[in-house]
C-alpha positions in Angstrom: -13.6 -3.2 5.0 -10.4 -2.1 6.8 -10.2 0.8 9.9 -8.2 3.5 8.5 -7.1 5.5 11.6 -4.7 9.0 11.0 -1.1 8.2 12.3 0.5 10.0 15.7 3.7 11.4 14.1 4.6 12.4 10.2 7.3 11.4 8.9 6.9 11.7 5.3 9.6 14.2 4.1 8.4 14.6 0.5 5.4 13.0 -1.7 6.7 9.9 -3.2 5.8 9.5 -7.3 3.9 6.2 -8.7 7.5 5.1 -10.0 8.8 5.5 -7.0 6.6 3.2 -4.7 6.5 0.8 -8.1 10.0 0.3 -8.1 10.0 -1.0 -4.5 7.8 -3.6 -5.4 8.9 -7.4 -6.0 7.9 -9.1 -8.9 4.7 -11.4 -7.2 3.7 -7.5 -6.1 3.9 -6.3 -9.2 1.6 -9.2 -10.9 -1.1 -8.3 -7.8 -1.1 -4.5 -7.6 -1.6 -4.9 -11.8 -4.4 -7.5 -11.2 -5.6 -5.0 -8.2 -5.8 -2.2 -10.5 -7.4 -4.1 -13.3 -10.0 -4.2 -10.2 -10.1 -0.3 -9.9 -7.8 -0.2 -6.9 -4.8 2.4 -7.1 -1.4 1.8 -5.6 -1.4 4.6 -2.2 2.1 3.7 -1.3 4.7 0.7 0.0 5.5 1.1 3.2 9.0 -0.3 4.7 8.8 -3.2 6.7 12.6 -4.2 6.6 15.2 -3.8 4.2 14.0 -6.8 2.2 10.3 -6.6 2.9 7.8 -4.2 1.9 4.2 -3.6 2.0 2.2 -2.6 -1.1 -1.4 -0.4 0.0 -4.0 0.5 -2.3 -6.9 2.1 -2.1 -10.7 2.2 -3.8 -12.9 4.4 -2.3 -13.2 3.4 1.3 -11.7 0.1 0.6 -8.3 -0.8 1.5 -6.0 -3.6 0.3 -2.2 -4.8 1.2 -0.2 -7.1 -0.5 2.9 -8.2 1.1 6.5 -8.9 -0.1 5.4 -12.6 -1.4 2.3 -11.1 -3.4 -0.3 -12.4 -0.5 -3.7 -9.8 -0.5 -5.1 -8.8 2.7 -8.5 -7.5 1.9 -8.9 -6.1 5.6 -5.9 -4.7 6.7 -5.1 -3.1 10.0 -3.3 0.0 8.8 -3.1 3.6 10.0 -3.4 6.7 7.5 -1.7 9.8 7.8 -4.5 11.5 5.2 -7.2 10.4 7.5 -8.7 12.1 10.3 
């Protein structure tokens, strides 16, 4: 299971919508986070790596899961929350 831990600074400057994070996503993310949610998991958000890379987060209960910008999983990511305390 991965350590979510609340992140130092905020820098969110609005809530993001499900179309929004989707339409970052490549194409091998998009066949994942759909076979991921087919699993229960929901899309939380992408985070920016670089301009070409992104990192798709989702979330079931307790249990996290990334997927990077080739459609790898990473069943225990190392990733810091903001909603967490």
């Amino acid at each position: 299971m991965a350590q979510a831990k609340k992140a130092d600074s905020e820098r969110r400057s609005g809530q993001r919508t499900f179309r929004e994070h989707y339409a970052n996503l490549t194409g091998e993310q998009v066949d994942k986070v759909y076979a991921l949610t087919k699993m229960g998991f929901e899309l939380e958000f992408v985070r920016t790596i670089s301009k070409y890379r992104r990192l798709a987060v989702l979330r079931r209960d307790d249990e996290l899961v990334s997927v990077n910008h080739t459609g790898e999983c990473n069943f225990s990511p190392q990733i810091n929350l903001r909603s967490d305390s």
